[in-house]
C-alpha positions in Angstrom: 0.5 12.6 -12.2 1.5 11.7 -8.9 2.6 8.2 -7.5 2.6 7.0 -4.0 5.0 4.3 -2.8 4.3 2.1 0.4 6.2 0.0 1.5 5.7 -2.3 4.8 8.3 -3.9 7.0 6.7 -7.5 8.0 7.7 -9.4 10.8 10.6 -11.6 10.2 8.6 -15.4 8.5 6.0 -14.0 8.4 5.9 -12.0 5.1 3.9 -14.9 3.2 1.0 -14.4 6.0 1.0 -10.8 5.9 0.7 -11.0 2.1 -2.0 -13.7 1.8 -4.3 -11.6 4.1 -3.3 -8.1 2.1 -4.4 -9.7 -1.1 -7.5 -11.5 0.5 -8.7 -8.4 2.8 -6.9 -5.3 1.9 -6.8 -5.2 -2.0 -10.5 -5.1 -2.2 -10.8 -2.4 -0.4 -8.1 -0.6 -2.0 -8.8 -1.0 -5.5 -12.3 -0.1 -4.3 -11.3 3.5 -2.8 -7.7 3.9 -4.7 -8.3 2.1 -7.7 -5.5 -0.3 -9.5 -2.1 0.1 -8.4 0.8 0.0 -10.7 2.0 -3.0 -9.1 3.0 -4.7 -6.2 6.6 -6.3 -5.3 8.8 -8.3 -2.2 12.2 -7.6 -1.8 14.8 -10.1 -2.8 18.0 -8.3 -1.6 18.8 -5.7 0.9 16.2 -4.9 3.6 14.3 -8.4 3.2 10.6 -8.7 4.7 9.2 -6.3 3.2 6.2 -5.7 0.6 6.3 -2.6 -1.8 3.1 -1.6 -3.6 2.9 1.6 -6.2 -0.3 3.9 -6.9 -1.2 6.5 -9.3 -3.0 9.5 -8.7 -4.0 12.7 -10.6 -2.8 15.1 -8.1 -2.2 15.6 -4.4 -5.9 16.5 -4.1 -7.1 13.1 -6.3 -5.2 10.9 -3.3 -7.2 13.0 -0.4 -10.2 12.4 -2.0 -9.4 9.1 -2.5 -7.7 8.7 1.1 -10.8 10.3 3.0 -13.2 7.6 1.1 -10.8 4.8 2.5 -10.6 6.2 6.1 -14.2 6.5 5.9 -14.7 2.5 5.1 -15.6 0.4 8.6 -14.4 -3.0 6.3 -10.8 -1.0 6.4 -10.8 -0.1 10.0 -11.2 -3.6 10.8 -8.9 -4.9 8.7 -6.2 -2.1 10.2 -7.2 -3.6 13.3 -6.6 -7.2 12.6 -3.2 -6.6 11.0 -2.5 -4.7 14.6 -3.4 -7.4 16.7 -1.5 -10.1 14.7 1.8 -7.9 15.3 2.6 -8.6 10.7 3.7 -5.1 10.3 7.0 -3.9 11.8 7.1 -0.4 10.0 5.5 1.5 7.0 7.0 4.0 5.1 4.7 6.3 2.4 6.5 8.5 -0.3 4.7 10.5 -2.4 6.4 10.8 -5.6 6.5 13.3 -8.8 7.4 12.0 -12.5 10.1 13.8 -14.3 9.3 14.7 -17.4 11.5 12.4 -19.2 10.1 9.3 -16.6 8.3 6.4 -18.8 5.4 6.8 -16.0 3.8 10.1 -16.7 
């Protein structure tokens, strides 16, 4: 198993907005091309504005497969789009990640 963490700098006060439209727009079409993530969080302390989301994949050639399907969507282009125009993300950062053996997610 791999994981993939992402996590999105938001413009400052406007995290809540960012979110609500994520959730309404993006998370469809997510779940729809990358299935469920592990979870989803905000940060609380140290860099603030920010929303962290964790998948799970069976290998590095599970998420292309799954990444090509998303790229392909027109639904996600637009929303890309729309997030672009309403200037909600300051940065995005995407780590790919490899369990340990002795990690609780295998």
């Amino acid at each position: 198993m791999i994981y993939e963490l992402r996590t999105y700098d938001t413009t400052p006060g406007r995290t809540a907005e960012y979110i609500q439209l994520h959730v309404q727009e993006a998370l469809p079409r997510l779940r729809r091309h990358l299935g469920e993530p592990i979870g989803y969080w905000t940060t609380e302390f140290g860099q603030l504005n920010q929303l962290v989301h964790l998948w799970r994949y069976e290998n590095l050639a599970d998420l292309e497969r799954r990444f090509e399907s998303l790229g392909a969507d027109p639904e996600w282009h637009a929303y890309r789009d729309k997030i672009g125009r309403l200037d909600l993300v300051t940065r995005q950062e995407r780590k790919v990640l490899r369990a340990l053996p002795f990690s609780n997610l295998k």
